[in-house]
FIKOLZA-1660 file (N, C-alpha, C; in steps of 0.1 Angstrom, whole numbers, plus 5000, padded with zeros to 4 digits):
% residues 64
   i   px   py   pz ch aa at
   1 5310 3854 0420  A  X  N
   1 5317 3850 0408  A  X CA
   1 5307 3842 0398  A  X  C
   2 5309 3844 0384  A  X  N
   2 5302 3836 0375  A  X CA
   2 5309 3831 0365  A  X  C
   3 5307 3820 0359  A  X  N
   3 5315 3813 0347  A  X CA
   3 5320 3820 0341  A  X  C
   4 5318 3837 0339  A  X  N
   4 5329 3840 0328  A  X CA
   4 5336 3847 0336  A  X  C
   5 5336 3848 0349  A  X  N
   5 5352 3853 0356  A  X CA
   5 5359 3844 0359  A  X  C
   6 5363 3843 0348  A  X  N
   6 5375 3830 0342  A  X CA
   6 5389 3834 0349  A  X  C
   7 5393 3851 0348  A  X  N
   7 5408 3846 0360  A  X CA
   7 5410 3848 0372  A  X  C
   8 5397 3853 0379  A  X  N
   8 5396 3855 0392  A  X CA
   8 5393 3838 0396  A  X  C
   9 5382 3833 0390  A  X  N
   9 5385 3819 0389  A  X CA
   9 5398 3812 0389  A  X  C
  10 5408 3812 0383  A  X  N
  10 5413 3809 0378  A  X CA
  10 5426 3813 0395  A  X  C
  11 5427 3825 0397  A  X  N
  11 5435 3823 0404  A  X CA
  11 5431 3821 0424  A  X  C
  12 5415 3817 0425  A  X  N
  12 5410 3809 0432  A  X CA
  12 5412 3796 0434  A  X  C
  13 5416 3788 0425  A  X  N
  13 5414 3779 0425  A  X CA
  13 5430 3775 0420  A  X  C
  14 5442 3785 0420  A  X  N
  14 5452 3779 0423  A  X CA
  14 5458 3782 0440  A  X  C
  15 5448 3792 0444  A  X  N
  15 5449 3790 0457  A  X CA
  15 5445 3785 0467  A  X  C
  16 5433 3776 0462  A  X  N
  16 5423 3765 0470  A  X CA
  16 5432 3750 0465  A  X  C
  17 5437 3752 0455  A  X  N
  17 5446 3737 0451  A  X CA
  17 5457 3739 0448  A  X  C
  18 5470 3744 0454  A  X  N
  18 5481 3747 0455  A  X CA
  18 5492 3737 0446  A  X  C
  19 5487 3723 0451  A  X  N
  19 5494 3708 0449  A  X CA
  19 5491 3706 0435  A  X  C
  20 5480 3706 0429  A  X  N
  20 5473 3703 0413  A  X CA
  20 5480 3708 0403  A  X  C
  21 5480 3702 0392  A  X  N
  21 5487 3705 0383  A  X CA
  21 5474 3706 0371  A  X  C
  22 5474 3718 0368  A  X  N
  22 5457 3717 0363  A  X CA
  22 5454 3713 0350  A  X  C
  23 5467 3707 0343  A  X  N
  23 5465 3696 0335  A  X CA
  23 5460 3684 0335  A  X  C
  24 5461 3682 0347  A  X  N
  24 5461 3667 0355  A  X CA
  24 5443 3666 0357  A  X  C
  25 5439 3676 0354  A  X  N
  25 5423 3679 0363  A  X CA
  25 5412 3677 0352  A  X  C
  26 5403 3668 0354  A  X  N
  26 5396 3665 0344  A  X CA
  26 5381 3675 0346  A  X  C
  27 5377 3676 0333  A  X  N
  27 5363 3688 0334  A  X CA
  27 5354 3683 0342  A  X  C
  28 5349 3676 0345  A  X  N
  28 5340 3674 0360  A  X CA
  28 5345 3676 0371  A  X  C
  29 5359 3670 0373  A  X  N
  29 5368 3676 0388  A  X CA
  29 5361 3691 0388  A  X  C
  30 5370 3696 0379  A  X  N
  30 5370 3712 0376  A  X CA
  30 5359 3721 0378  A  X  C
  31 5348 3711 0369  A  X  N
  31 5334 3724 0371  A  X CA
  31 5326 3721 0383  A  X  C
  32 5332 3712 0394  A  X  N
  32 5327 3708 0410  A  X CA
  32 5335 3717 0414  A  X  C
  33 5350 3717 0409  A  X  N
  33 5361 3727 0422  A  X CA
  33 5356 3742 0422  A  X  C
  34 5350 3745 0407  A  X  N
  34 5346 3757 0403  A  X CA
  34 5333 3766 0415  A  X  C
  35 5325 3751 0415  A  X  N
  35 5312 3756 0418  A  X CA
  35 5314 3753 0432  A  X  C
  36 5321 3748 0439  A  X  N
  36 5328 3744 0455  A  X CA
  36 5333 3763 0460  A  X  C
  37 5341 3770 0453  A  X  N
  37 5343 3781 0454  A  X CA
  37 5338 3791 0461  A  X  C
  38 5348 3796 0471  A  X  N
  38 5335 3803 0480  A  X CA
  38 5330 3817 0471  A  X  C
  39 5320 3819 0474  A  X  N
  39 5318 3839 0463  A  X CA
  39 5311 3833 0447  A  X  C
  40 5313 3820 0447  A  X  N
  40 5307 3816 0433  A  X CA
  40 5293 3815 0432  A  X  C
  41 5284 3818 0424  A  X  N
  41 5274 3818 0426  A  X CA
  41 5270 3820 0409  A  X  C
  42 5265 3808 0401  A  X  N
  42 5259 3811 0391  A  X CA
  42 5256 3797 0384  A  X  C
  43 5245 3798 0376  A  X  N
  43 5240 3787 0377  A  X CA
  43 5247 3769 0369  A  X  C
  44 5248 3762 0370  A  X  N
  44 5258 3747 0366  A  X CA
  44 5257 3741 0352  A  X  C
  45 5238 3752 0348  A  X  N
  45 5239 3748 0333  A  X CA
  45 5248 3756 0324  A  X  C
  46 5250 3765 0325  A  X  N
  46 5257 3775 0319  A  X CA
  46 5272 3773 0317  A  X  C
  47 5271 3763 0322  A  X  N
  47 5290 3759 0318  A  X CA
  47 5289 3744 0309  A  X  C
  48 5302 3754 0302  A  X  N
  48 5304 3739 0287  A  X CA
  48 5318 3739 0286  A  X  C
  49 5322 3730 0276  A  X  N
  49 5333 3726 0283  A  X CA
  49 5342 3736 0274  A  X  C
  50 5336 3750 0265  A  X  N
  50 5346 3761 0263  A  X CA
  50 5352 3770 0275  A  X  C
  51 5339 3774 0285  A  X  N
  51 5345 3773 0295  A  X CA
  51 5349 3767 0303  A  X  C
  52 5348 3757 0304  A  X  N
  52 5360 3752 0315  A  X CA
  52 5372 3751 0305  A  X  C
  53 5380 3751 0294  A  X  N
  53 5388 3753 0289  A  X CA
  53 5398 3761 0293  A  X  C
  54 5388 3775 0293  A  X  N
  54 5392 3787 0292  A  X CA
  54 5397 3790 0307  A  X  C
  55 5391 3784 0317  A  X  N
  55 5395 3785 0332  A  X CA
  55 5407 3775 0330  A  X  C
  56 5407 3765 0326  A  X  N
  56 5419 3757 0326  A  X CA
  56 5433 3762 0326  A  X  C
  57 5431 3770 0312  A  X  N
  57 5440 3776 0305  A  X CA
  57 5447 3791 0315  A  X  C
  58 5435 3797 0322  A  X  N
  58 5438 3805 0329  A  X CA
  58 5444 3804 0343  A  X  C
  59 5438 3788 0346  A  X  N
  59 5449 3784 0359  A  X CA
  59 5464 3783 0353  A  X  C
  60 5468 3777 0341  A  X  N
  60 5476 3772 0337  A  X CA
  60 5487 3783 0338  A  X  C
  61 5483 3801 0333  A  X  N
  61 5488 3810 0327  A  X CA
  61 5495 3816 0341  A  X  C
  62 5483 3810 0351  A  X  N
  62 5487 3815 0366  A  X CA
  62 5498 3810 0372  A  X  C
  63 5502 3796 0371  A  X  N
  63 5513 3791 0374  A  X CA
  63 5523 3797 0367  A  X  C
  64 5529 3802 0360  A  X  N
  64 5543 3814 0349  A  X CA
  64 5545 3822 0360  A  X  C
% end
């Protein structure tokens, strides 16, 4: 996985944090839970905080 597979991301990481309310999750939590991921593999500069937004938003869409 890499920063721009934002809903595979996305629905990884509502299944590694079931309890989270990913509002509640600040962008350093986030771009550690991201990079904690098993299958994730890409590099830590490459993320800014449009993407992590964008994963935010896509955990968010996942809970609906």
């Amino acid at each position: 996985m890499l920063w721009t597979d934002i809903d595979d991301i996305a629905i990884e990481l509502l299944e590694t944090h079931p309890e989270v309310d990913p509002l509640a999750v600040n962008f350093v939590d986030l771009r550690n839970w991201v990079m904690a991921l098993p299958g994730f593999d890409d590099d830590p500069a490459r993320c800014g905080e449009k993407i992590l937004e964008a994963i935010q938003g896509a955990w968010i869409e996942e809970l609906d």
